[in-house]
C-alpha positions in Angstrom: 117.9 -66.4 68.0 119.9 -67.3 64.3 121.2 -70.5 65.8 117.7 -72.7 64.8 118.0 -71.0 61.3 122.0 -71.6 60.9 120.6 -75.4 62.0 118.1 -76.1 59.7 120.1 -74.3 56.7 123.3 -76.1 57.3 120.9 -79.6 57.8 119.4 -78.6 54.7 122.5 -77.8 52.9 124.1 -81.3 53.9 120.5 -83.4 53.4 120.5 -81.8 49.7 124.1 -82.9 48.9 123.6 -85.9 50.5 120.4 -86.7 48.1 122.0 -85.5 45.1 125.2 -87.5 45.8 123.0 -90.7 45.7 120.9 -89.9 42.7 123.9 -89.4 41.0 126.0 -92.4 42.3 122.3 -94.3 41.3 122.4 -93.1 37.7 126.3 -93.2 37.4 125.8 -96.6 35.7 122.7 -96.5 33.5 124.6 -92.9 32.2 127.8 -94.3 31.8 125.9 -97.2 29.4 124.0 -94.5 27.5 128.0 -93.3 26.6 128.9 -96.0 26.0 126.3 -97.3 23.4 127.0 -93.6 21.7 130.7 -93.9 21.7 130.6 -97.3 20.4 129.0 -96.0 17.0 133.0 -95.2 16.0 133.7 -98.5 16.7 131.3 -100.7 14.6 133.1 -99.9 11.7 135.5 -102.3 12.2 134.6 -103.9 15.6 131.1 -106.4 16.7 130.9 -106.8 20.4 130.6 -110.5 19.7 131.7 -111.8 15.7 135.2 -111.0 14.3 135.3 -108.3 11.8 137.9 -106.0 10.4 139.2 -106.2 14.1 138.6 -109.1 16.8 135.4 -109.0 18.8 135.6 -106.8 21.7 133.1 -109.2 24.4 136.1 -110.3 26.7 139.0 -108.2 25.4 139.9 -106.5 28.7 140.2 -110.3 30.5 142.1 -111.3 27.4 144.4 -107.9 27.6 145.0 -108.8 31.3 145.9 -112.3 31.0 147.9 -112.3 27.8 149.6 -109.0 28.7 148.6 -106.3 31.3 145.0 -103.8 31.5 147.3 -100.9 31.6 148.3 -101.8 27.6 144.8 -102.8 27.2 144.3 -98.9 27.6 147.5 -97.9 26.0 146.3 -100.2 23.0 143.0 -98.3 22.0 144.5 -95.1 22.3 147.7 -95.7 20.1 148.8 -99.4 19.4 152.1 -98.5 17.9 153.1 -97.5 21.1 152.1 -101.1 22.5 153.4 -102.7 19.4 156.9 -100.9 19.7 157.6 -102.0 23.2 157.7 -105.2 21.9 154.4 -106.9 23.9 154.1 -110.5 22.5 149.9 -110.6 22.7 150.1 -107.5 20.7 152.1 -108.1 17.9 150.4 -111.5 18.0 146.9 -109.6 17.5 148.9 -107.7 14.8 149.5 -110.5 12.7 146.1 -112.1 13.1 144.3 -109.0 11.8 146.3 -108.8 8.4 149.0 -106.5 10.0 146.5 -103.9 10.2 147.6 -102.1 13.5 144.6 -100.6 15.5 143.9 -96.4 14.8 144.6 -94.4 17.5 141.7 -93.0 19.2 141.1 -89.5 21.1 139.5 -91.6 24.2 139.7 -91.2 27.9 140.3 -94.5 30.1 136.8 -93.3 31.6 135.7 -93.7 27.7 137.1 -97.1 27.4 135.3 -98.2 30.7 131.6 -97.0 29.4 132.2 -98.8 25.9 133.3 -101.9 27.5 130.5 -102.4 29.8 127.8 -101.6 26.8 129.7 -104.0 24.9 130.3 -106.9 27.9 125.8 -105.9 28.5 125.4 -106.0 25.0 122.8 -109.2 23.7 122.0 -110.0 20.1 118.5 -108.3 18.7 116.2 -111.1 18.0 114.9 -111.1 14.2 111.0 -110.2 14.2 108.4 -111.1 11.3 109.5 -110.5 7.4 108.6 -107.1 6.5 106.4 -108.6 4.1 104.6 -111.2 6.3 101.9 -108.4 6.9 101.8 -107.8 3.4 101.2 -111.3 2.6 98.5 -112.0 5.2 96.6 -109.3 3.8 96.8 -110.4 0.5 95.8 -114.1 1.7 92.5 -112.6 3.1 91.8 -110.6 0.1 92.0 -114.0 -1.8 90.2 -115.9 0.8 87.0 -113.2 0.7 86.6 -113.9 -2.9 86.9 -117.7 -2.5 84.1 -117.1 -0.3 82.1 -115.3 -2.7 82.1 -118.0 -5.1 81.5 -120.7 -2.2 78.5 -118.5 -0.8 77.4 -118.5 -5.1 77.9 -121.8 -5.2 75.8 -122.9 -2.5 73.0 -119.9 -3.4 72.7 -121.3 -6.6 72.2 -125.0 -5.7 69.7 -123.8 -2.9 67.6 -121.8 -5.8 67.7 -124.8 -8.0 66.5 -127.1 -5.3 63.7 -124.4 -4.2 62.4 -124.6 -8.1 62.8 -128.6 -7.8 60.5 -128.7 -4.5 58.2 -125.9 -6.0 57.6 -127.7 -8.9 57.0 -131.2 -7.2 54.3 -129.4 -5.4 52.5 -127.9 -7.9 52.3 -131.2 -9.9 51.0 -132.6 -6.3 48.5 -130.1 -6.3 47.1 -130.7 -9.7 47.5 -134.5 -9.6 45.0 -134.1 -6.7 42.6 -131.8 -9.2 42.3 -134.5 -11.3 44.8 -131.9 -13.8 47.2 -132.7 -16.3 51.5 -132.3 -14.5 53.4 -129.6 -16.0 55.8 -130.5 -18.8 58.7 -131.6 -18.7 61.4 -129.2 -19.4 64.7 -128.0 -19.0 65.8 -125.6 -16.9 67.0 -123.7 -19.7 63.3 -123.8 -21.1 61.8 -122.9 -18.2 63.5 -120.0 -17.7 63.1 -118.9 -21.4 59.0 -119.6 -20.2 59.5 -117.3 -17.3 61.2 -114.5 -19.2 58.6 -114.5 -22.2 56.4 -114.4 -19.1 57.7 -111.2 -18.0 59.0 -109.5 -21.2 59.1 -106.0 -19.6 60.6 -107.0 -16.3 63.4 -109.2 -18.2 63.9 -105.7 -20.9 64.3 -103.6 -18.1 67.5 -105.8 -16.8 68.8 -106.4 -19.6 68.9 -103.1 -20.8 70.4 -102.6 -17.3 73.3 -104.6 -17.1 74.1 -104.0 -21.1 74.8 -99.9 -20.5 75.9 -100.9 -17.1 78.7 -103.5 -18.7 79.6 -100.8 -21.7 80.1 -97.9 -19.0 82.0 -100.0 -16.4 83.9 -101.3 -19.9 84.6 -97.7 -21.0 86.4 -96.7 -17.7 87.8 -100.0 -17.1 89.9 -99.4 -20.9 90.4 -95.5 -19.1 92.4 -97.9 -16.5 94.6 -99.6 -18.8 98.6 -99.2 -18.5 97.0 -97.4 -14.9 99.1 -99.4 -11.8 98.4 -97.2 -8.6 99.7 -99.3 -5.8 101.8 -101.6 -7.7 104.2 -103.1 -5.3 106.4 -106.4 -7.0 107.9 -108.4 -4.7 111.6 -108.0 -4.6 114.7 -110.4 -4.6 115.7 -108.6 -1.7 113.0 -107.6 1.4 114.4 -103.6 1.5 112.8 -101.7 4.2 112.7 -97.6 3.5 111.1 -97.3 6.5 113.9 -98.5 8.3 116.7 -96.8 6.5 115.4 -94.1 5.7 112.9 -93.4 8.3 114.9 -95.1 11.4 118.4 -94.1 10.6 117.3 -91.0 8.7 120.0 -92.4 5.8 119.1 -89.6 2.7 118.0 -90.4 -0.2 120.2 -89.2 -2.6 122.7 -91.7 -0.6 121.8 -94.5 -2.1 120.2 -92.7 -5.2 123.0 -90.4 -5.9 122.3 -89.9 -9.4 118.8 -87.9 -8.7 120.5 -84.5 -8.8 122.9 -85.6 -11.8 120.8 -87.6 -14.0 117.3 -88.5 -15.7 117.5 -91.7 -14.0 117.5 -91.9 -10.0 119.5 -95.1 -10.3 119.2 -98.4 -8.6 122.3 -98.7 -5.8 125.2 -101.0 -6.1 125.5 -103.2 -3.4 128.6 -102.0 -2.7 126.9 -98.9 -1.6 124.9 -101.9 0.6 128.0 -102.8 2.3 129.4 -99.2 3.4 127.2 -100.3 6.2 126.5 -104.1 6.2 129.9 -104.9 5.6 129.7 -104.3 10.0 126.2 -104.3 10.1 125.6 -108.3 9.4 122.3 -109.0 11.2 119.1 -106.8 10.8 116.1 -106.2 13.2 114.1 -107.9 11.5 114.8 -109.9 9.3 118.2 -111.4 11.1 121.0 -112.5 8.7 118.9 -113.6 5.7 118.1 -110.9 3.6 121.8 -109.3 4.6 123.6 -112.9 3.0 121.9 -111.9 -0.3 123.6 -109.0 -0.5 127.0 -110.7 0.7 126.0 -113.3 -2.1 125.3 -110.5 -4.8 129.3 -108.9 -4.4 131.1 -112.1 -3.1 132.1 -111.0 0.6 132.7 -114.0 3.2 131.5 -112.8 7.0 133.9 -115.3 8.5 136.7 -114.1 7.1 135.7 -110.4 6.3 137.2 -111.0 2.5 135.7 -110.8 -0.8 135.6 -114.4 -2.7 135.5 -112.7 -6.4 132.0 -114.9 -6.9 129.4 -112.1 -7.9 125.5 -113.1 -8.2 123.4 -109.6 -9.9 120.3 -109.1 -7.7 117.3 -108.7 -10.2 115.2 -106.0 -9.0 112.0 -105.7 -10.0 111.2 -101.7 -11.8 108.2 -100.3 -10.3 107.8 -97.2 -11.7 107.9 -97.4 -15.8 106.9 -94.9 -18.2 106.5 -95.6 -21.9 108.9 -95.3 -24.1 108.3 -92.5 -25.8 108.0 -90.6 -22.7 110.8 -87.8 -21.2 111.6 -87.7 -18.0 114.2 -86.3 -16.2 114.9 -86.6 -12.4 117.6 -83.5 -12.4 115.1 -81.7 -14.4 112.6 -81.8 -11.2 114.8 -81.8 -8.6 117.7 -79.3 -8.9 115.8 -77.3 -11.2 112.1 -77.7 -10.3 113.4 -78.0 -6.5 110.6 -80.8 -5.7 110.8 -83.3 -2.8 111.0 -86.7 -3.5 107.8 -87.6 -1.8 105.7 -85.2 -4.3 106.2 -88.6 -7.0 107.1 -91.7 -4.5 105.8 -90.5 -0.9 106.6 -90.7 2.5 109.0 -93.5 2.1 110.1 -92.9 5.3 106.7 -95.1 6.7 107.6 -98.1 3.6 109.2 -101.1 3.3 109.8 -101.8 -1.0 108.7 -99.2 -3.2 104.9 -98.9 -4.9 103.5 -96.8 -7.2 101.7 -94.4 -4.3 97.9 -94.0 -5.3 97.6 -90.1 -6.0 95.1 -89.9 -2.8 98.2 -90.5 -0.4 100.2 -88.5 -2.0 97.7 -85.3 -1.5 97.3 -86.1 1.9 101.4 -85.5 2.5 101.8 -82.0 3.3 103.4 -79.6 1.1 102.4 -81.5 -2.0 100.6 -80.3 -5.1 96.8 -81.7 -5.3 96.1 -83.7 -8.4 93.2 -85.7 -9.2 94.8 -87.9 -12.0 96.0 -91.6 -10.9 99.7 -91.4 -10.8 102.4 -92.0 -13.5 99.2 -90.8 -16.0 99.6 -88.1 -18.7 96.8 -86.2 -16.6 98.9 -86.4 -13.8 102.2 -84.8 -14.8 99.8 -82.0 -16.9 97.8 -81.3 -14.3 101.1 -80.6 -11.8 102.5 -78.8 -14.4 99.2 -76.7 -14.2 99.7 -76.5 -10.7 103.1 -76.0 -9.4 104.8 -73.2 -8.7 108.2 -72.6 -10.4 110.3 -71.1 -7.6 112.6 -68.3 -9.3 113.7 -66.3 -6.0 117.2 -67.7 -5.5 117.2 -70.7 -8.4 120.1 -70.0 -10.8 118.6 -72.1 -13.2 115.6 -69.7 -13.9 118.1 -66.1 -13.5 117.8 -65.4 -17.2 114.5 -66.0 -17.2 113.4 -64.1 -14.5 115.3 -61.3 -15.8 113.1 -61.7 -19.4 110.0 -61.3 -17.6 111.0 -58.3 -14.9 112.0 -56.6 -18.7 108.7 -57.7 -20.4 106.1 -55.9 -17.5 103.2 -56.8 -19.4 103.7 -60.2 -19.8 105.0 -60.3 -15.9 101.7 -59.0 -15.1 100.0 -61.7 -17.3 101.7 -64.4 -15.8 101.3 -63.5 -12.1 97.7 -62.9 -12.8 97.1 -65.8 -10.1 99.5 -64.7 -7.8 102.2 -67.6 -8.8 104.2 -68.3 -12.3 103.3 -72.4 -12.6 105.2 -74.2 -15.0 102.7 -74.5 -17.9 102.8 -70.4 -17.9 106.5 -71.3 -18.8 105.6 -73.7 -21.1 105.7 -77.0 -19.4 102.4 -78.0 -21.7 104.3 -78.2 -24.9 104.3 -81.9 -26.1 107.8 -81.8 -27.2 108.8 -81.0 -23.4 108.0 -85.4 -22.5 107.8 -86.6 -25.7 110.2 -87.4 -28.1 
């Protein structure tokens, strides 16, 4: 009576190992890849799988190892050279001397390891550069200018149209009255005609007049509110920087390349050297292919082909987007260790752009977690009306200790200030003029 079950158990048993034994020998490879694409991040600080570098380029080592020497010091190699290099192999210390007598660092790597890097790296294919991050950018300022070239067109041809209308009106009218036996209408200019017309229709002609001239001296008045106003601003930049990919792809922080933001009034403007932590192995970009990367090589003097530095420096001239007057304070420490803000509460999710703009304050209140302000940004009413706004967070902030402990003395005035449920940093007084100006 069991033996049916003890069948179709043991049938299972063996069907279910023999499926998973083939779903695994099926995805061995395209796992083994994956590894290897993860486990070659440690090398491509030194190594490309195709261009010389600090180190050779690996496409091919393994057949070079085996013909020049053996694949068992091909292993041996990657996991300590000096072993290889001791025993006296001749393609080794020949590979020593090439590379500046710079013997390859031992690495904690399995031979299994070694096999899934080298077939990413013998799979691997060059990404192919896609448009200029700011070929977007420029159609869409081409069709902005070509919609008001079609404006004046479309004026243009309007105006001509009207004219001729009056011309053939006129021509009739005389037609009629030559036929009455009636005297043609004078001759006049268009400019007196239309003076005729207008004393014609005195009230009519008032009514637009007065029209346009409080129309022109309110759209005046709030145009001169707009001066020194740049929301959107975006210069075009020696060097075509995307945020969005190294900041939003590679989640790189900010303060990386900014470093002075928690130190310093200024959030500073990275040296390229900082550039070529990472593009020193990183010499060919998504998007933009080698390009915008060989400005950068330009700006310090660094040679790709020979992966030295030449000693002929070219400055990049950036372009300052966001500039406050003179006689304005501001400090980016201040707001950020102290005041504890994000970056984006001022520039925006950078992570979604390529060169940095003065972000318009609507997108900035549609980021989450920001403080609503109505004020265009970089404007007096701006910063005020934050300051009127924002929270100062005390719980845990050594900078405001002392003064927390002043106001859990003082109840009254504790009381006052948390009339609204929150102690915002004009309550503290971040309204005083001599706070940003000097």
């Amino acid at each position: 009576m069991n033996n049916p079950f003890r069948f179709t158990f043991r049938s299972f048993a063996v069907i279910t190992a023999c499926l998973y034994f083939l779903l695994g020998f099926s995805t061995v490879n395209s796992v083994q890849a994956a590894d290897g694409q993860a486990l070659f991040q440690a090398c491509g600080a030194c190594h490309h799988p195709e261009k010389r570098m600090v180190g050779p380029a690996l496409k091919g080592a393994r057949e070079r190892w085996k013909k020049n020497s053996s694949e068992e010091n091909f292993y041996k190699w990657i996991k300590n050279s000096n072993e290889v290099l001791s025993s006296g192999d001749a393609y080794a210390n020949q590979l020593f001397k090439d590379f500046n007598k710079s013997p390859m660092p031992a690495q904690a790597v399995t031979n299994e390891d070694i096999d899934a890097i080298f077939e990413y790296v013998e799979s691997y294919t060059e990404p192919v550069a896609a448009v200029s991050v700011n070929a977007t950018e420029t159609a869409g300022a081409q069709s902005k200018e070509g919609g008001w070239m079609w404006i004046v067109i479309l004026g243009v041809i309007f105006t001509v149209i009207a004219i001729s209308a009056g011309s053939v009106r006129r021509q009739l009218v005389n037609a009629n009255l030559e036929k009455e036996g009636k005297d043609e209408l004078p001759d006049l200019t268009y400019w007196q005609t239309w003076c005729a017309w207008a004393w014609r229709h005195k009230v009519l002609v008032s009514m637009f007049a007065l029209f346009f001239i409080f129309g022109g001296l309110s759209d005046g008045w709030y145009r001169l509110k707009d001066v020194g106003v740049f929301e959107n601003y975006k210069p075009e930049q020696p060097i075509a920087f995307s945020h969005k990919i190294h900041a939003g792809d590679n989640e790189i922080a900010c303060q990386y390349c900014h470093s002075t933001t928690e130190k310093s009034k200024h959030a500073m403007i990275p040296s390229p050297m900082v550039c070529m932590n990472c593009h020193k192995a990183i010499q060919k970009g998504a998007i933009t292919g080698e390009e915008e990367i060989a400005k950068i090589y330009k700006a310090v003097g660094f040679d790709p082909a020979t992966m030295s530095y030449t000693g002929k420096t070219e400055p990049i001239r950036w372009v300052k987007v966001h500039n406050l007057p003179d006689h304005v304070y501001f400090s980016h420490q201040q707001h950020v260790v102290a005041g504890q803000l994000d970056c984006k509460q001022c520039h925006g999710e950078m992570k979604n752009e390529t060169v940095a703009r003065v972000m318009p304050h609507e997108e900035l209140n549609a980021i989450e977690g920001n403080v609503k302000v109505d004020r265009a940004t970089l404007t007096m009413g701006w910063c005020i009306e934050c300051h009127n706004k924002a929270e100062v967070k005390m719980d845990g902030n050594g900078y405001y200790t002392e003064l927390k402990q002043r106001l859990m003395n003082n109840k009254a005035l504790y009381q006052k200030h948390l009339a609204d449920e929150k102690i915002t940093v004009e309550e503290l007084g971040g309204w005083e003029c001599a706070k940003c100006h000097y």
